[in-house]
C-alpha positions as CSV (number, residue, x, y, z in Angstrom):
1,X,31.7,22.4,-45.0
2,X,28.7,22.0,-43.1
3,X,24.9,22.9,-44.5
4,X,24.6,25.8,-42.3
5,X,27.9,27.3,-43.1
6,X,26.5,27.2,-47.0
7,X,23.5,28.7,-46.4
8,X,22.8,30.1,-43.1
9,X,19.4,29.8,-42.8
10,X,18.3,26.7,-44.0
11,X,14.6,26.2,-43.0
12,X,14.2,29.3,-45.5
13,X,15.7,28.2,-48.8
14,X,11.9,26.9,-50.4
15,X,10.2,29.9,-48.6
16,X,8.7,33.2,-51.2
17,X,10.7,36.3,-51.1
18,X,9.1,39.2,-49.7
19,X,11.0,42.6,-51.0
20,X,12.6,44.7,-48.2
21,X,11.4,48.1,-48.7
22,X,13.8,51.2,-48.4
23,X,14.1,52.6,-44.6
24,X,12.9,55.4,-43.7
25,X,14.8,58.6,-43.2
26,X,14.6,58.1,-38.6
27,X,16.2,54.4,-39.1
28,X,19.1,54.9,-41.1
29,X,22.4,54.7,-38.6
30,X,25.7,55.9,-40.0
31,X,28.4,53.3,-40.9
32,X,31.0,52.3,-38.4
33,X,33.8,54.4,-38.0
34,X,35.2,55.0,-34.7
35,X,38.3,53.3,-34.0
36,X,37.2,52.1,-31.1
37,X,34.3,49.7,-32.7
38,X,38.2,48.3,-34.5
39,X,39.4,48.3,-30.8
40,X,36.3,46.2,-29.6
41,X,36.1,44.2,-32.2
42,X,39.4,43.1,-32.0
43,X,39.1,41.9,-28.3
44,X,36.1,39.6,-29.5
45,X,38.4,37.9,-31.5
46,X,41.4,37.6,-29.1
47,X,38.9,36.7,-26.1
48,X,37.3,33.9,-29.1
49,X,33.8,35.4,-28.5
50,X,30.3,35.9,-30.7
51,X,28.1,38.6,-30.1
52,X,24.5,38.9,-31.0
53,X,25.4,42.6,-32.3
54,X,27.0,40.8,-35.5
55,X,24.9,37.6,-35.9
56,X,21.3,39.3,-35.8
57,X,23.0,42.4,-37.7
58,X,22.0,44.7,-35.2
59,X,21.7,48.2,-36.3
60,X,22.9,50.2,-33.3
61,X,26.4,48.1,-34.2
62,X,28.2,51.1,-34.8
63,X,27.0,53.3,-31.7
64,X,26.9,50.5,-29.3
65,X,30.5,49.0,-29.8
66,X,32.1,52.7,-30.3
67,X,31.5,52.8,-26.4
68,X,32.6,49.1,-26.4
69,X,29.1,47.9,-25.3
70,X,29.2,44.6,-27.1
71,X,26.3,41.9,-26.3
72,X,28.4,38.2,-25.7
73,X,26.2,35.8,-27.4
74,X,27.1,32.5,-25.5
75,X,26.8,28.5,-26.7
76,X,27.6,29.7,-30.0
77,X,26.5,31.3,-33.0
78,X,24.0,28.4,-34.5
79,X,20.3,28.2,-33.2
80,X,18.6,25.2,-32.7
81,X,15.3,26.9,-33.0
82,X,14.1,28.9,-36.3
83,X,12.2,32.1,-35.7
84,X,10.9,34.1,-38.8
85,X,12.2,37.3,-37.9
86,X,15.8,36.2,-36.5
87,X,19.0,36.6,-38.4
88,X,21.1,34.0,-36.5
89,X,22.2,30.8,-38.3
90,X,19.7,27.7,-37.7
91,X,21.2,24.2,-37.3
92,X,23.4,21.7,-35.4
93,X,25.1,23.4,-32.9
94,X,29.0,22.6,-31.8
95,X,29.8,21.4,-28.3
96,X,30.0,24.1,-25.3
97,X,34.0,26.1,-25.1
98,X,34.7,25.1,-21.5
99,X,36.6,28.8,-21.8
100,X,33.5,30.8,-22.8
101,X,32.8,31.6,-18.9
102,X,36.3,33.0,-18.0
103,X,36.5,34.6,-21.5
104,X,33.4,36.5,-20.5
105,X,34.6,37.4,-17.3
106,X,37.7,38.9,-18.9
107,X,35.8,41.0,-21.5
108,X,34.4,42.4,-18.6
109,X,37.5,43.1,-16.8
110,X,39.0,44.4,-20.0
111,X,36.7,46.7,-21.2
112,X,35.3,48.0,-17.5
113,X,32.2,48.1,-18.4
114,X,29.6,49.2,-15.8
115,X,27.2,47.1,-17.0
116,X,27.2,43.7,-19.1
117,X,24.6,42.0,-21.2
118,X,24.9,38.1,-21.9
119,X,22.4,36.1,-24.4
120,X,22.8,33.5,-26.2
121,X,21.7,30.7,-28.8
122,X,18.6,28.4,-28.2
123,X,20.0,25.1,-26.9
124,X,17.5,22.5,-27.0
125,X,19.9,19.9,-27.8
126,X,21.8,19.9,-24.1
127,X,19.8,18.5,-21.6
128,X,19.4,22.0,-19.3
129,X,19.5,24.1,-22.0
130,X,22.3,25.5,-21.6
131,X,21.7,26.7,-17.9
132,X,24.3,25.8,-16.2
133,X,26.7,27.1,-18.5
134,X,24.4,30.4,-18.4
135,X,25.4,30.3,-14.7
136,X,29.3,29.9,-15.2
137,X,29.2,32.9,-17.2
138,X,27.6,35.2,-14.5
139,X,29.6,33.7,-11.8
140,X,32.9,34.8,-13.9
141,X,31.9,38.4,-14.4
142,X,31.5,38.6,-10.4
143,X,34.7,37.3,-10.1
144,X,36.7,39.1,-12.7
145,X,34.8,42.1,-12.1
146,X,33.2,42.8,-9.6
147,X,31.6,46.6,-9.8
148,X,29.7,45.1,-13.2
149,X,26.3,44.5,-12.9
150,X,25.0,42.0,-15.1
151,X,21.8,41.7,-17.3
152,X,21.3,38.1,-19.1
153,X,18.4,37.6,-22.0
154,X,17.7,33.6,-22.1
155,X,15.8,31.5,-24.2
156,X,12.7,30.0,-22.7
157,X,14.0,26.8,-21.0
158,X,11.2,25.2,-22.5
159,X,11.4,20.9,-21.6
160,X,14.0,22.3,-19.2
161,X,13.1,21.7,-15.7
162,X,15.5,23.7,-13.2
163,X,17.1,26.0,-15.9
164,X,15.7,28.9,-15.0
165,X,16.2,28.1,-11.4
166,X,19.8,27.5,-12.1
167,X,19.9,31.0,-13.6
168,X,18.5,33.1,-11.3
169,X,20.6,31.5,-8.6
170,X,23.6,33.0,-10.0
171,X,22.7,36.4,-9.0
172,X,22.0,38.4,-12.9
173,X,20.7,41.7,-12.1
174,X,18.3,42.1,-15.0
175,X,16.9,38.9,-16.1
176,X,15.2,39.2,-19.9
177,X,13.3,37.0,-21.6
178,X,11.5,38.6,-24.7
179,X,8.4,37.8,-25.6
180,X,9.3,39.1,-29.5
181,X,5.9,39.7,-30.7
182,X,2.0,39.1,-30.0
183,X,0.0,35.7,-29.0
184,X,-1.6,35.9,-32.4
185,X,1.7,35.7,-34.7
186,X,3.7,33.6,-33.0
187,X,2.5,30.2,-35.4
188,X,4.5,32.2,-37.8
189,X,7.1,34.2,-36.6
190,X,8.1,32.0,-33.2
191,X,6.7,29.1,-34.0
192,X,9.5,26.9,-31.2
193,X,8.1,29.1,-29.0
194,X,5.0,29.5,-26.4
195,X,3.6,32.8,-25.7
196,X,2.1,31.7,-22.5
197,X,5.4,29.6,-21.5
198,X,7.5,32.2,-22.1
199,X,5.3,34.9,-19.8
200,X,5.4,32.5,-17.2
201,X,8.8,32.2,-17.2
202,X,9.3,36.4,-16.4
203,X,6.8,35.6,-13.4
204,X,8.5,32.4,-11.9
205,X,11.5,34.6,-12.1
206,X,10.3,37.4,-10.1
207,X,8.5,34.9,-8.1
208,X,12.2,33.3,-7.4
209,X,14.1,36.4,-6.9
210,X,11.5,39.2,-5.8
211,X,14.9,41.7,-6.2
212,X,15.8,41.0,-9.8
213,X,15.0,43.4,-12.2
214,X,13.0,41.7,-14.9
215,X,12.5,42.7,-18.5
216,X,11.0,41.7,-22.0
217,X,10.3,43.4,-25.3
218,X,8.9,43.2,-28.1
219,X,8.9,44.1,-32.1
220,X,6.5,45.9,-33.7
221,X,5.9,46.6,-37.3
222,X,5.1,42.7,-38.3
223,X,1.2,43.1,-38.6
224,X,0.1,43.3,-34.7
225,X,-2.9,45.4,-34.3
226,X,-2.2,48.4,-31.4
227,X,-4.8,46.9,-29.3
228,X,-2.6,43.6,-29.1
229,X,0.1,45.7,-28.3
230,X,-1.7,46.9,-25.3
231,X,-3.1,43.3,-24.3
232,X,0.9,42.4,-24.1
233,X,2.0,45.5,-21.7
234,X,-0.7,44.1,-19.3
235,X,0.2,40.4,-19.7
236,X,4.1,41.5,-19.3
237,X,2.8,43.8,-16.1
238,X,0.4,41.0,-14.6
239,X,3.8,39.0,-14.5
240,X,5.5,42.3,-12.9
241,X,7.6,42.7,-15.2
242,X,9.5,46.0,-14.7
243,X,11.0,46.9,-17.7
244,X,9.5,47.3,-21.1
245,X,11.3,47.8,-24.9
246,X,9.9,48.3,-28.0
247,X,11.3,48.1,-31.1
248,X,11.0,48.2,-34.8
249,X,11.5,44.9,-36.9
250,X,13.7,45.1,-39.8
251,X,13.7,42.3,-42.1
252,X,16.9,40.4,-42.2
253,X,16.6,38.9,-45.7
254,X,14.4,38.8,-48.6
255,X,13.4,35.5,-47.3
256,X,12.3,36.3,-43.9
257,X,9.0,37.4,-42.4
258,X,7.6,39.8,-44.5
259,X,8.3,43.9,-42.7
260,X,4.8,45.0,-43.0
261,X,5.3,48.5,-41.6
262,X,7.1,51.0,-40.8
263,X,5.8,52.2,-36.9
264,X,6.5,55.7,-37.2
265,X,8.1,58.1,-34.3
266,X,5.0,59.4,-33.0
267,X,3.4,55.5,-32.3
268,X,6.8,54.9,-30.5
269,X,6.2,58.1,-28.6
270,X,2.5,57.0,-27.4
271,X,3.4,53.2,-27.1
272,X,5.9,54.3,-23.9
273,X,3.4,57.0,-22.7
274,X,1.0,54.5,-22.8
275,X,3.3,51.6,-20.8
276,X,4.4,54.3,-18.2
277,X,1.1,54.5,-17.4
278,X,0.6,51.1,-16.9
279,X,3.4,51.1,-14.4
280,X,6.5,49.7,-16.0
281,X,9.7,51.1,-14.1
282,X,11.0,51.7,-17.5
283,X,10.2,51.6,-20.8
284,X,12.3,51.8,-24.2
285,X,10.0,52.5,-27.0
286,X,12.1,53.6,-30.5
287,X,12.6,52.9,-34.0
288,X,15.8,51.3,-32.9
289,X,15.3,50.1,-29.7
290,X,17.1,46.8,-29.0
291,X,16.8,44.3,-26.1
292,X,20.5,45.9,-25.4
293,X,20.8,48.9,-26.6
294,X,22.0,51.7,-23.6
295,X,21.2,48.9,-21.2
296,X,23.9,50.5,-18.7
297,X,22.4,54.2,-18.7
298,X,18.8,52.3,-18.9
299,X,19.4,49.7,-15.6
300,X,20.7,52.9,-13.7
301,X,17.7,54.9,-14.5
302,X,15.8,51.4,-14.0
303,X,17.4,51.6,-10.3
304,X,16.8,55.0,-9.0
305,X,12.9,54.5,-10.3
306,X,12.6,51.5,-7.9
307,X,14.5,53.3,-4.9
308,X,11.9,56.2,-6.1
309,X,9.0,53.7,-6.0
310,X,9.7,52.5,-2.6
311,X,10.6,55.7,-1.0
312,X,7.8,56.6,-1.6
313,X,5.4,53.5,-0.4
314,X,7.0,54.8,2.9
């Protein structure tokens, strides 16, 4: 058995452990229930898929795959990169499934969804990142199903020349990148990362594909001041970015970054005042906001802002 299978997050075994506290009374989610999260759960399997809703332990779980909204996470389930905050296995990932792309098509197709969110693993070790392969994957949903629209969150491409490119050529609706937290933390809690590279990325993208919808978010609650949280809406609306979200961190593990806060209701409430005003088409701002979490209702509200928008330029 592998190191990473025996302890999933390597890089964190020597690291202090900073006690979870107990969650507030507006995040608790109820247990899974519904037998359609069985149902959806089941078709992962068959369709040999991972989704990001199990491998970051996503609290909306329950909710989300009750309506069969389940986020593929493609290239895998282990991460080349190791961010503080992030629950997803770090180390040596496994060659590419040549049958990932048609098996996300057929999700697609089987579950008719209206809208479909792909992500996936940090690749560093291919050569494009994991671009092409990005590509295949929206290509198939248009094939298998048409009528889907399709939102992808990538990693950065970073030493990747012509990945994002390669992305946006194959037609996404939404492209996300998230930028996951302020300039001043990311030494610590995305320390692979580039805040600067990654904001450049959500303008080359618009700059490619003036019609794509793009979007970012970050998490809050991991010792950003609120005037940092402001700085970042403009940065994220100087690259016209369209569409903001907001979420609380929750602390994976004992071992990961330390939850400094609990952002209460009422900051969420002012945060996406305060970004509407800045002009984002759309803006998620919750306790439990998630990069995918009611993407479908969110892209079609998303939509009808930027018909609204236009209309009325004249």
């Amino acid at each position: 058995m592998s190191e990473i299978k025996t302890f999933r997050h390597p890089q964190l075994r020597n690291k202090p452990e900073n006690k979870r506290p107990r969650l507030p009374e507006w995040i608790r989610v109820k247990a899974p229930t519904s037998p359609v999260y069985g149902e959806t759960k089941r078709l992962m399997r068959e369709l040999n898929l991972v989704t990001v809703c199990e491998e970051a332990a996503c609290p909306n779980i329950g909710e989300c795959w009750a309506h069969k909204h389940a986020t593929v996470m493609i290239m895998g389930e282990i991460c080349t990169r190791a961010c503080a905050f992030c629950n997803v296995a770090t180390g040596k990932p496994a060659h590419l499934d040549p049958a990932e792309p048609d098996n996300v098509g057929m999700m697609a197709l089987k579950t008719a969804l209206r809208h479909m969110v792909i992500t996936s693993v940090d690749r560093d070790d291919l050569d494009d990142g994991g671009a092409v392969h990005f590509a295949k994957c929206i290509e198939k949903v248009h094939f298998y199903a048409p009528t889907t629209t399709v939102e992808v969150l990538t990693p950065d491409f970073r030493d990747k020349p012509g990945g994002l490119e390669t992305v946006i050529a194959a037609r996404p609706d939404v492209f996300n990148h998230n930028l996951e937290t302020v300039p001043r933390l990311y030494p610590t809690i995305r320390p692979g990362a580039r805040y600067y590279h990654s904001l450049n990325i959500l303008d080359r993208a618009k700059q490619i594909d003036p019609q794509v919808f793009t979007k970012s978010g970050i998490m809050v609650g991991l010792g950003e001041e609120r005037i940092e949280v402001l700085q970042v809406m403009d940065d994220m609306r100087s690259a016209n970015v369209d569409f903001l979200t907001i979420g609380q961190y929750l602390q994976p593990t004992p071992k990961h970054a330390k939850l400094e806060r609990f952002v209460t209701p009422d900051e969420f409430a002012e945060y996406e005042k305060i970004a509407y005003t800045k002009g984002f088409l759309k803006v998620s701002a919750t306790p439990l906001t998630r990069s995918s979490y009611h993407a479908d209702d969110d892209f079609a509200v998303m939509r009808e802002a930027r018909r609204a928008k236009l209309a009325a330029a004249g």
